[in-house]
Jmol script that loads the backbone (N, CA, C; Angstrom):
load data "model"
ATOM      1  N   UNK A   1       3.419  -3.087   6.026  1.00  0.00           N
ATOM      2  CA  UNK A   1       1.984  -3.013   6.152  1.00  0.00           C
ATOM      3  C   UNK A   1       1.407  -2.584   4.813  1.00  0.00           C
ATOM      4  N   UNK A   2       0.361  -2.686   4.271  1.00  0.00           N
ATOM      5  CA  UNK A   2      -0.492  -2.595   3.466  1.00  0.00           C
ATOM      6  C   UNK A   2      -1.895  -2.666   3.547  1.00  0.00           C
ATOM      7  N   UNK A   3      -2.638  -1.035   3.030  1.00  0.00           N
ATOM      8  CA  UNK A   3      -3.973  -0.898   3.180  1.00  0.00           C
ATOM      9  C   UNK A   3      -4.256  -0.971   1.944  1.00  0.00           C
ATOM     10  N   UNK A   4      -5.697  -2.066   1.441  1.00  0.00           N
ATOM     11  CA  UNK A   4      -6.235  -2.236   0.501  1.00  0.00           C
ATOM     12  C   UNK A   4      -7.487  -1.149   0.144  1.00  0.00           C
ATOM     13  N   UNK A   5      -7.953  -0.837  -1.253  1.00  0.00           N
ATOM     14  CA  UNK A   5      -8.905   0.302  -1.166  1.00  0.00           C
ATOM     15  C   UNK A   5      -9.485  -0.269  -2.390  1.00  0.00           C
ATOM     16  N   UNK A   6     -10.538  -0.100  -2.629  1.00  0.00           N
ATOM     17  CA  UNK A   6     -11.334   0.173  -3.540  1.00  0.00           C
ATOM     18  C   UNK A   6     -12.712  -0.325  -3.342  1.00  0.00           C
ATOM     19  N   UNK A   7     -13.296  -0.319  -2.810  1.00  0.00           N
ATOM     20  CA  UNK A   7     -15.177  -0.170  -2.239  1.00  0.00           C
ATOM     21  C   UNK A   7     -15.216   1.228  -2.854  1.00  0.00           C
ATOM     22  N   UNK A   8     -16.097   0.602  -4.092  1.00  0.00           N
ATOM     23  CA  UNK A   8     -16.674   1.675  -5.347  1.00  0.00           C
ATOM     24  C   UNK A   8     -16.294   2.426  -5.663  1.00  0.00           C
ATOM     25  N   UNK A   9     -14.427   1.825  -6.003  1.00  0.00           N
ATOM     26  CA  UNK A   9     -13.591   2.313  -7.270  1.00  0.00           C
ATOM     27  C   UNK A   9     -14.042   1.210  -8.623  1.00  0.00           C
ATOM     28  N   UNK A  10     -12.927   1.718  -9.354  1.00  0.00           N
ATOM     29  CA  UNK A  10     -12.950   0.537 -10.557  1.00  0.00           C
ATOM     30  C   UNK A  10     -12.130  -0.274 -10.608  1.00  0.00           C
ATOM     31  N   UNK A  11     -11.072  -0.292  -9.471  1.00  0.00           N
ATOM     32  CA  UNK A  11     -10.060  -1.618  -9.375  1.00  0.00           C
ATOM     33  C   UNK A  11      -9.797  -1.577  -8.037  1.00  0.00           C
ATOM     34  N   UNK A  12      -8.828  -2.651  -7.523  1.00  0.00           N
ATOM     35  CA  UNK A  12      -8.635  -2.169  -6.017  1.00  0.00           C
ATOM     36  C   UNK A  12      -6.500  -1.997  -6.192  1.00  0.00           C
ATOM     37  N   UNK A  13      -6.298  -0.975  -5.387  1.00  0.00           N
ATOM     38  CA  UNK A  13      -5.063  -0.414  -4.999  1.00  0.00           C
ATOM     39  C   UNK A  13      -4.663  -0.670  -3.946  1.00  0.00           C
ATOM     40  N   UNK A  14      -3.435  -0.314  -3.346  1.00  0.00           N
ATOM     41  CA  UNK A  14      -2.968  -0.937  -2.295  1.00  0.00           C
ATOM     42  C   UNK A  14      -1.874  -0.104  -1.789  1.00  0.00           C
ATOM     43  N   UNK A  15      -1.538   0.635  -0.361  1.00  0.00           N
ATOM     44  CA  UNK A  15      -1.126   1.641  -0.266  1.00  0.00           C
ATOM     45  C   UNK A  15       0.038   0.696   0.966  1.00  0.00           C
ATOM     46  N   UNK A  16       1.019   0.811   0.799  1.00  0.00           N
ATOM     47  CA  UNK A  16       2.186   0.046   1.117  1.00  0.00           C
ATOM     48  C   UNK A  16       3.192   0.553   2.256  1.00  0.00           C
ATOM     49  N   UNK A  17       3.671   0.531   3.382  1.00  0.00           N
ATOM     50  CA  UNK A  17       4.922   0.711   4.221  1.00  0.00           C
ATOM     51  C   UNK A  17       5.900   0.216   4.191  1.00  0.00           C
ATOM     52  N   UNK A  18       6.741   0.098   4.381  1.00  0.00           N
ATOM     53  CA  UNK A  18       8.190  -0.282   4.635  1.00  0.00           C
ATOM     54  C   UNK A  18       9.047  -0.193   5.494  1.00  0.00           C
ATOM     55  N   UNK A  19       9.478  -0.977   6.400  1.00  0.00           N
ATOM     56  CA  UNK A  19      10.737  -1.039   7.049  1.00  0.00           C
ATOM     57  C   UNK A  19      12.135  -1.060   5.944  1.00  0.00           C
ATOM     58  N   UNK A  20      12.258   0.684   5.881  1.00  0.00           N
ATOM     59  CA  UNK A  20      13.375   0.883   4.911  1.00  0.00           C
ATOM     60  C   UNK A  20      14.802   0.188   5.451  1.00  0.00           C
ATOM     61  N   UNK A  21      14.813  -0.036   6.603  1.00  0.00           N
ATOM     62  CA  UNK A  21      16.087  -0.618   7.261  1.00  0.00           C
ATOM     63  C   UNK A  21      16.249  -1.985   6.698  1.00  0.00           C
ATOM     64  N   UNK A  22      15.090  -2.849   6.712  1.00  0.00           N
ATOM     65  CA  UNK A  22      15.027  -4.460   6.323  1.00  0.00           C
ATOM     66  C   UNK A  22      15.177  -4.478   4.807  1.00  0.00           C
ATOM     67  N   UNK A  23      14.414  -3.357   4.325  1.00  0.00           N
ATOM     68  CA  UNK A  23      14.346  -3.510   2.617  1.00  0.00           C
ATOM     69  C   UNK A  23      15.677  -2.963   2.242  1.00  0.00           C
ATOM     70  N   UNK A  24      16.305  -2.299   2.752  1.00  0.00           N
ATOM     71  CA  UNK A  24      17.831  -1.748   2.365  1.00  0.00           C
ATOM     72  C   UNK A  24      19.087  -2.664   2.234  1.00  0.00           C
ATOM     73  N   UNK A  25      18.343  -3.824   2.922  1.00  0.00           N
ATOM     74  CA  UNK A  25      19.314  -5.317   3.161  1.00  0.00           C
ATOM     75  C   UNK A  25      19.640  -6.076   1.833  1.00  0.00           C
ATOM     76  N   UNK A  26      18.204  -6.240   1.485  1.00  0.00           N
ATOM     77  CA  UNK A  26      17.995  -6.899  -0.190  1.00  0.00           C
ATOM     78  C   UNK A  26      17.960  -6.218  -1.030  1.00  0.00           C
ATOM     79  N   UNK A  27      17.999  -4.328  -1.700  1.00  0.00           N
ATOM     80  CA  UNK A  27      17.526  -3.686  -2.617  1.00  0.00           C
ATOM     81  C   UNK A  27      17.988  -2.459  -2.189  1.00  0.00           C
ATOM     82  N   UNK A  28      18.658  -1.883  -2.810  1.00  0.00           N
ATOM     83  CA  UNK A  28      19.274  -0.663  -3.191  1.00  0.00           C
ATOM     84  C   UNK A  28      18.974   0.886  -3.263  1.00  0.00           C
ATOM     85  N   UNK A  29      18.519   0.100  -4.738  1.00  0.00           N
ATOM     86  CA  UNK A  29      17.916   1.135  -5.638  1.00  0.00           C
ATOM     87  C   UNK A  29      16.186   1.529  -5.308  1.00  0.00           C
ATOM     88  N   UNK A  30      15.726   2.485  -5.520  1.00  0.00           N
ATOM     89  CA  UNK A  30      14.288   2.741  -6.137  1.00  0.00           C
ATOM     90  C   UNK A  30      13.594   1.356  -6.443  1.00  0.00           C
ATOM     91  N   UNK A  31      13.839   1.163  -7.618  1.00  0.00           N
ATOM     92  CA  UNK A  31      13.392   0.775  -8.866  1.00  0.00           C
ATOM     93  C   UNK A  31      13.592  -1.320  -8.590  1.00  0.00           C
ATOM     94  N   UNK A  32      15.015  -1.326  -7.478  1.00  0.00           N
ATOM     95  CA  UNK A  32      15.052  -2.604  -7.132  1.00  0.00           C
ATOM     96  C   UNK A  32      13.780  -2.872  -6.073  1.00  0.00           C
ATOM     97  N   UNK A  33      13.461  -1.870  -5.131  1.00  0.00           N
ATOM     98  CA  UNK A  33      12.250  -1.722  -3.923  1.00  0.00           C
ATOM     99  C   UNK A  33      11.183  -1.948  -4.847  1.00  0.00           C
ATOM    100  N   UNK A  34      10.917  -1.233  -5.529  1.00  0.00           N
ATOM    101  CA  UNK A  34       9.228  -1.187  -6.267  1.00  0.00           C
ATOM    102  C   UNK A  34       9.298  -2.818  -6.837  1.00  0.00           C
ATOM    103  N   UNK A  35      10.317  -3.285  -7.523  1.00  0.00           N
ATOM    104  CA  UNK A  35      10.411  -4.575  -7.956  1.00  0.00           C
ATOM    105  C   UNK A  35       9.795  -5.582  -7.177  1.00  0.00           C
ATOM    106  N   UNK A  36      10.924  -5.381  -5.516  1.00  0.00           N
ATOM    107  CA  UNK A  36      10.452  -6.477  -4.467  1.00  0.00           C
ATOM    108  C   UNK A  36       8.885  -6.769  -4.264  1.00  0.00           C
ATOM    109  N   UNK A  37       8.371  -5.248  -4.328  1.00  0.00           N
ATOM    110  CA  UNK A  37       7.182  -4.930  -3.623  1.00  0.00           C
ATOM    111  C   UNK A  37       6.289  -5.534  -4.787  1.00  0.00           C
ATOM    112  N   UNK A  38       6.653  -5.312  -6.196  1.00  0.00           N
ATOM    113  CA  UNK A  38       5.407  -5.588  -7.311  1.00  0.00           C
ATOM    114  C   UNK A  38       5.867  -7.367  -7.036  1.00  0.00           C
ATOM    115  N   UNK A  39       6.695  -7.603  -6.872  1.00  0.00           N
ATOM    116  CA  UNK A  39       7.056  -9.257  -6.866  1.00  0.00           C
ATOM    117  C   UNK A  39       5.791 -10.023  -5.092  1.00  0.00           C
ATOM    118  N   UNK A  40       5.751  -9.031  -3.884  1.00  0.00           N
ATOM    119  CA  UNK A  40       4.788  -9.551  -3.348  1.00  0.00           C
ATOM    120  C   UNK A  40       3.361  -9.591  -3.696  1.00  0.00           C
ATOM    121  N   UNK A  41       3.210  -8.021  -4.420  1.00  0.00           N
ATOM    122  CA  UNK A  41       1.914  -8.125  -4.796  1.00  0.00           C
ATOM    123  C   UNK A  41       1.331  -9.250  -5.988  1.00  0.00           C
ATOM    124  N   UNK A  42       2.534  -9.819  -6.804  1.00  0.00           N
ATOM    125  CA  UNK A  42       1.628 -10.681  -7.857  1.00  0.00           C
ATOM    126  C   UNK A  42       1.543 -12.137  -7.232  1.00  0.00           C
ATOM    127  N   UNK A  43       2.244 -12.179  -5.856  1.00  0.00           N
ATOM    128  CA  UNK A  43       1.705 -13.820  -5.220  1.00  0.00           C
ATOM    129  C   UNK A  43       1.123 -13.470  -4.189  1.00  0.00           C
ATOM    130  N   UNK A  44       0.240 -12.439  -4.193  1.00  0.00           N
ATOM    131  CA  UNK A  44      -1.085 -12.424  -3.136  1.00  0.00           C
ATOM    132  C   UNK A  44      -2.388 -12.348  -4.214  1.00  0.00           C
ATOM    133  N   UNK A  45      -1.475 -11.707  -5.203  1.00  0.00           N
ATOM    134  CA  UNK A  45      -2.559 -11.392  -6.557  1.00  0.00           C
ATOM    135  C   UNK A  45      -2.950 -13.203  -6.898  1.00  0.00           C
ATOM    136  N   UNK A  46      -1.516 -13.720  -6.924  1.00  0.00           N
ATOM    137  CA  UNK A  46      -2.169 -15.438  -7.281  1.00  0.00           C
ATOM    138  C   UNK A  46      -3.382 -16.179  -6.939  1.00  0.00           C
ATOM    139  N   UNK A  47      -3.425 -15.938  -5.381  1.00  0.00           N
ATOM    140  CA  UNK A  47      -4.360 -16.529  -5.043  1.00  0.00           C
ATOM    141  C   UNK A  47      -5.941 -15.365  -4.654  1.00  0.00           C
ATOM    142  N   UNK A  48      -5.965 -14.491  -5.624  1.00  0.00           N
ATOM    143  CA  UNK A  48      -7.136 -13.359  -5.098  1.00  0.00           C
ATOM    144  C   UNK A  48      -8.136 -13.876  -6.703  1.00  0.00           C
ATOM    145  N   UNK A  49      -9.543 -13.593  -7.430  1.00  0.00           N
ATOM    146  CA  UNK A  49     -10.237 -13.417  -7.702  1.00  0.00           C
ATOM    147  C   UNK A  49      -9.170 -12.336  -8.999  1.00  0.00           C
ATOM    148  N   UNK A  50      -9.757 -12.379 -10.309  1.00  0.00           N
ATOM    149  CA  UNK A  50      -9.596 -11.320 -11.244  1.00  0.00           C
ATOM    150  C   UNK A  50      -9.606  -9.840 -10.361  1.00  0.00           C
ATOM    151  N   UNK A  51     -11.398  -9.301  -9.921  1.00  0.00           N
ATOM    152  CA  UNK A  51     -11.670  -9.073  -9.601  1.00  0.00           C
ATOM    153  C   UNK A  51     -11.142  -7.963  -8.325  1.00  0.00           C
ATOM    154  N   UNK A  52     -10.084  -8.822  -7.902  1.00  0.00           N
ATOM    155  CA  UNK A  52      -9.756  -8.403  -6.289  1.00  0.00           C
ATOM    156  C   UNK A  52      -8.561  -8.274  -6.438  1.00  0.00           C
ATOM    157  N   UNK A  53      -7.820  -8.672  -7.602  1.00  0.00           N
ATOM    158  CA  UNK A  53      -6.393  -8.470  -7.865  1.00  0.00           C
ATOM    159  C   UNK A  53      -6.184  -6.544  -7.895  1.00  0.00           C
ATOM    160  N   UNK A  54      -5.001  -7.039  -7.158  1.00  0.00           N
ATOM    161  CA  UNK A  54      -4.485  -5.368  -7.123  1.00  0.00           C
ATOM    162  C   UNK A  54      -3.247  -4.984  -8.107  1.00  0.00           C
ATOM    163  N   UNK A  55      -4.553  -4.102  -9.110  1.00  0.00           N
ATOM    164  CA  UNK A  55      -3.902  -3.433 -10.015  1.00  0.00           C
ATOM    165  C   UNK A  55      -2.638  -2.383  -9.695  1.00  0.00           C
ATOM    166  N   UNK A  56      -2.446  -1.641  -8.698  1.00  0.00           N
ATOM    167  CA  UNK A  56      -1.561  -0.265  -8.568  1.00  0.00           C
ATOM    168  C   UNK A  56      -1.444  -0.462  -7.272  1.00  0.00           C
ATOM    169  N   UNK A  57      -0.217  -0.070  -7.469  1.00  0.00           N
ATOM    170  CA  UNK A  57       0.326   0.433  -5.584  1.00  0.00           C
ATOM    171  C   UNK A  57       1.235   1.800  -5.251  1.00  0.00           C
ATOM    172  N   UNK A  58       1.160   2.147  -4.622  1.00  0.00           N
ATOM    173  CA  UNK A  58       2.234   3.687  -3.883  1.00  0.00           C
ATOM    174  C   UNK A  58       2.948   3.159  -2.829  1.00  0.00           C
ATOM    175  N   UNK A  59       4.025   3.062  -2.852  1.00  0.00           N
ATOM    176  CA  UNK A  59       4.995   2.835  -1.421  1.00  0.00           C
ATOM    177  C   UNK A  59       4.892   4.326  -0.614  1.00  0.00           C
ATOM    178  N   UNK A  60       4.390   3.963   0.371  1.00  0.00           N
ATOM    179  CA  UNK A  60       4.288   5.587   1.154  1.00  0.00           C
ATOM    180  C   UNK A  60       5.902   6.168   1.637  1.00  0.00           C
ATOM    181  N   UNK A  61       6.060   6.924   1.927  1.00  0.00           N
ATOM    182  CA  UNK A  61       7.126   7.364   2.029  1.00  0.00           C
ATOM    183  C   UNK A  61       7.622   7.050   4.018  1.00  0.00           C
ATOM    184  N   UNK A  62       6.082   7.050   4.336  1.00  0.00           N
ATOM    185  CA  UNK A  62       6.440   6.720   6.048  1.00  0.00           C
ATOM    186  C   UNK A  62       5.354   5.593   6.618  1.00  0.00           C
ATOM    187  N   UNK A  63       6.019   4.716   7.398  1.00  0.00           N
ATOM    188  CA  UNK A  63       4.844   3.566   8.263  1.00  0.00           C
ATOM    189  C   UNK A  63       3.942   4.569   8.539  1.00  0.00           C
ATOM    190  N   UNK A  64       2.415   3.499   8.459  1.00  0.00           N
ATOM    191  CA  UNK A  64       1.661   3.911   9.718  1.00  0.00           C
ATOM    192  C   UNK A  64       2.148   4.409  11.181  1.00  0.00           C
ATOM    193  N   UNK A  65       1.402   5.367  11.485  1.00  0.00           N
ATOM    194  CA  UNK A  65       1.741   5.874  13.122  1.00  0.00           C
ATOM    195  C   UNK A  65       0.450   5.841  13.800  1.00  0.00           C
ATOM    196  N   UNK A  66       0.651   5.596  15.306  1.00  0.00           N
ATOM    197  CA  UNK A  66      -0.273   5.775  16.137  1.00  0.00           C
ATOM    198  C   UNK A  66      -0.008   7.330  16.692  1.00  0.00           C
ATOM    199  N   UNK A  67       0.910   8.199  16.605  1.00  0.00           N
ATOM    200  CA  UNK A  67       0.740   9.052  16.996  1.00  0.00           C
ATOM    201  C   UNK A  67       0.020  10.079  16.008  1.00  0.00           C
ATOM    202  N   UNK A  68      -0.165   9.686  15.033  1.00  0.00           N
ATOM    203  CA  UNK A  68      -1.377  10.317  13.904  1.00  0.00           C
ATOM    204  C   UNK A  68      -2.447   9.422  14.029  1.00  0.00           C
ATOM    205  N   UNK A  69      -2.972   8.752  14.447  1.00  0.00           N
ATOM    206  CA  UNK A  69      -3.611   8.082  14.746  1.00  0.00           C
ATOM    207  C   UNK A  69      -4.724   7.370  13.441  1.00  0.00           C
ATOM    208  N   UNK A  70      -3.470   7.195  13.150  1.00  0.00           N
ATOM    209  CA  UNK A  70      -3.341   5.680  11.949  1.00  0.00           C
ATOM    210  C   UNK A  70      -3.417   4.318  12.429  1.00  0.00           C
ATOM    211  N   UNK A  71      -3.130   4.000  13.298  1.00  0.00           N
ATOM    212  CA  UNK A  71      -2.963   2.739  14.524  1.00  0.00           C
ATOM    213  C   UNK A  71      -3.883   2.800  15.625  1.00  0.00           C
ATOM    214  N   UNK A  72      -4.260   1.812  15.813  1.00  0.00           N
ATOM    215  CA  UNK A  72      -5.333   1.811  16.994  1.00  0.00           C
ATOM    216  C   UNK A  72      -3.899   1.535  18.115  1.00  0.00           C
ATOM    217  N   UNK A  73      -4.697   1.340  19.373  1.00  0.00           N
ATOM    218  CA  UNK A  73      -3.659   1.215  20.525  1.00  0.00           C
ATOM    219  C   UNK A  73      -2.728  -0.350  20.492  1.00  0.00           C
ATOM    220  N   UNK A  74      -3.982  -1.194  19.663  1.00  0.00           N
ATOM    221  CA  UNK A  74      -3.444  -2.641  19.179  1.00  0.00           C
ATOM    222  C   UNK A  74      -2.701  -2.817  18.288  1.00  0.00           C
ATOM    223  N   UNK A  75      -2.667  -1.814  17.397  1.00  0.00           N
ATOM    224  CA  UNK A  75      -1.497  -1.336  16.012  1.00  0.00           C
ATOM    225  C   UNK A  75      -2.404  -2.080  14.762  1.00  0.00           C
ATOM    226  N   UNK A  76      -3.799  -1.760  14.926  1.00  0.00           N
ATOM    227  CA  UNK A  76      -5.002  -2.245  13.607  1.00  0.00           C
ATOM    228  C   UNK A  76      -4.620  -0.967  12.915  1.00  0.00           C
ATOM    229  N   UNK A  77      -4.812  -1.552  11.668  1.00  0.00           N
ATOM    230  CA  UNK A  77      -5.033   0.158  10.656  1.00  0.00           C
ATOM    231  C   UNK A  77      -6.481   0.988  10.545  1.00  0.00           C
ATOM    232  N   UNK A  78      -6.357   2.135  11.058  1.00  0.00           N
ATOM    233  CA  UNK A  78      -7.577   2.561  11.167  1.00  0.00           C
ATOM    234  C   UNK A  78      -8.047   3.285   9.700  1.00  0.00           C
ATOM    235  N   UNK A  79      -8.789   2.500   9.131  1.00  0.00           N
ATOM    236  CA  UNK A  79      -8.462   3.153   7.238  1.00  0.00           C
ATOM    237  C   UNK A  79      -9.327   3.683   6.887  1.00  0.00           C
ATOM    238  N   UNK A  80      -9.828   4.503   8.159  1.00  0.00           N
ATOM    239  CA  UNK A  80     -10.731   6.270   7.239  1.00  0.00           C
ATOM    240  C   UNK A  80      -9.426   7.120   7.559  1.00  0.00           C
ATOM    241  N   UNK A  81      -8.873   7.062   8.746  1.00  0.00           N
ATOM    242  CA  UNK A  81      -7.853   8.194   8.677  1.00  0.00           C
ATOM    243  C   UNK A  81      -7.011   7.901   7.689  1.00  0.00           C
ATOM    244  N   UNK A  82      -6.213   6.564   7.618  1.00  0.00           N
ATOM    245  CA  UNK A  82      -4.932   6.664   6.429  1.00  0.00           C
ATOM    246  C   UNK A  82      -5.754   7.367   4.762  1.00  0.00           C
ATOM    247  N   UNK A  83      -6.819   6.729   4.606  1.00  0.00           N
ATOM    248  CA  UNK A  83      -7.133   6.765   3.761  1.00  0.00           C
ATOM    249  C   UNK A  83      -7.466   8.966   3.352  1.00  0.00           C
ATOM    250  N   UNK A  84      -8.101   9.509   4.590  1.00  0.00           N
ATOM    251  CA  UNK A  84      -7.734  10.966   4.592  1.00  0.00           C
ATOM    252  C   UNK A  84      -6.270  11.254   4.434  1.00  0.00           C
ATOM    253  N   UNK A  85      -5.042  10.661   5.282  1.00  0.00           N
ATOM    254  CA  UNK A  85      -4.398  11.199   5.138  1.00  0.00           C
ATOM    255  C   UNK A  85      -3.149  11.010   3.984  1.00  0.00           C
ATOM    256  N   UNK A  86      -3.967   9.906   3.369  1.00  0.00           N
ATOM    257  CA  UNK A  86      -2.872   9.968   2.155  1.00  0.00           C
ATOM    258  C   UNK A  86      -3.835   9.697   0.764  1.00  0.00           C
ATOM    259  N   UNK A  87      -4.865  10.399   0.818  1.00  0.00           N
ATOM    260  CA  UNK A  87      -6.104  10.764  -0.184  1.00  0.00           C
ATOM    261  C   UNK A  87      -5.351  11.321  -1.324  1.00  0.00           C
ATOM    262  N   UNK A  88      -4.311  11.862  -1.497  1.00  0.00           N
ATOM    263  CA  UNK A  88      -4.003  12.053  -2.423  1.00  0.00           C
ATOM    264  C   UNK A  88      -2.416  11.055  -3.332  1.00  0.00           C
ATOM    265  N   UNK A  89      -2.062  10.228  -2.468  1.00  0.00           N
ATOM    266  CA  UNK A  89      -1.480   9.088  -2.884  1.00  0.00           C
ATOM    267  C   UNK A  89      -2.662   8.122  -3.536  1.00  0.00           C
ATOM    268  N   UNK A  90      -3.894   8.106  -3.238  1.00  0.00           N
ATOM    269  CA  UNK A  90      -5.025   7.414  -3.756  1.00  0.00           C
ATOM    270  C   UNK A  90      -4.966   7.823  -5.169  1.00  0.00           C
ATOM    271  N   UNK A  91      -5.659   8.979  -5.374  1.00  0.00           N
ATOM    272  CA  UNK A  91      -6.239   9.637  -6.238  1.00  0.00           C
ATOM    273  C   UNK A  91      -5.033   9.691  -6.913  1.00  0.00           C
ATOM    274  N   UNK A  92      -3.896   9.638  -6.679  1.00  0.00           N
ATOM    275  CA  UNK A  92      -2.869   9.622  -7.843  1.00  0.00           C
ATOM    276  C   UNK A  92      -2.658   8.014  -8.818  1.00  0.00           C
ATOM    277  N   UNK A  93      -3.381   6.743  -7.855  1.00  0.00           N
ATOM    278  CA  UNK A  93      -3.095   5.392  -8.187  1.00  0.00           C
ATOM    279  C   UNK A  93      -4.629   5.192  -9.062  1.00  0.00           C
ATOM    280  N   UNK A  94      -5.542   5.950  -9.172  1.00  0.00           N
ATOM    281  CA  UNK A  94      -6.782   6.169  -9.723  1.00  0.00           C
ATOM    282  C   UNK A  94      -6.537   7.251 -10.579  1.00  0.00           C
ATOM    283  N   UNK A  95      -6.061   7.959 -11.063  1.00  0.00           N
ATOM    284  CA  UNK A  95      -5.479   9.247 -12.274  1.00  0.00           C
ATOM    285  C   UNK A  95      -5.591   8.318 -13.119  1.00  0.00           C
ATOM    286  N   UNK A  96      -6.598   8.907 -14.299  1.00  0.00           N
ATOM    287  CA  UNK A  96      -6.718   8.198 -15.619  1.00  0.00           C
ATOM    288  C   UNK A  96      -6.930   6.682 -16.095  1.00  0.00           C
ATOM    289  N   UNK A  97      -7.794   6.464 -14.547  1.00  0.00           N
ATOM    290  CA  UNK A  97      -8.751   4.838 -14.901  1.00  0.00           C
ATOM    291  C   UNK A  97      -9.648   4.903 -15.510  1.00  0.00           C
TER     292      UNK A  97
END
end "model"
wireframe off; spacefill off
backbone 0.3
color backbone group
């Protein structure tokens, strides 16, 4: 899963989940994961606007949950809470824009 952000930032970011079980299949390492992940973001980036291309991303450390109520009952992302609750994974992908 992936929540997009930036409504009146200066770029837009993109705050990322993982099924570490599936990604552990193809990629190892750290550094092989962030790879996979920067390799989806530049062919969604292909077809987006300068503009709308997503500069930065954070792999969160845990999926969305509905029992934090990150997930609606339909499993939508509800993105004032993620966005509270990982406000400071933000503000770290916005440090020194």
């Amino acid at each position: 899963e992936a929540l997009v952000v930036g409504d009146r930032r200066p770029y837009v970011v993109a705050l990322v989940t993982l099924n570490r079980e599936q990604v552990e299949k193809v990629a190892r390492t750290e550094h092989e994961i962030r790879a996979l992940v920067q390799q989806a973001v530049d062919g969604v980036n292909r077809d987006l606007g300068r503009s709308e291309h997503v500069r930065r991303f954070a792999i969160l450390p845990r999926e969305f949950e509905q029992e934090q109520a990150e997930l609606t009952p339909t499993l939508k992302v509800r993105r004032r809470v993620c966005e509270e609750h990982f406000r400071a994974e933000i503000d770290r992908l916005y440090a020194g824009a």
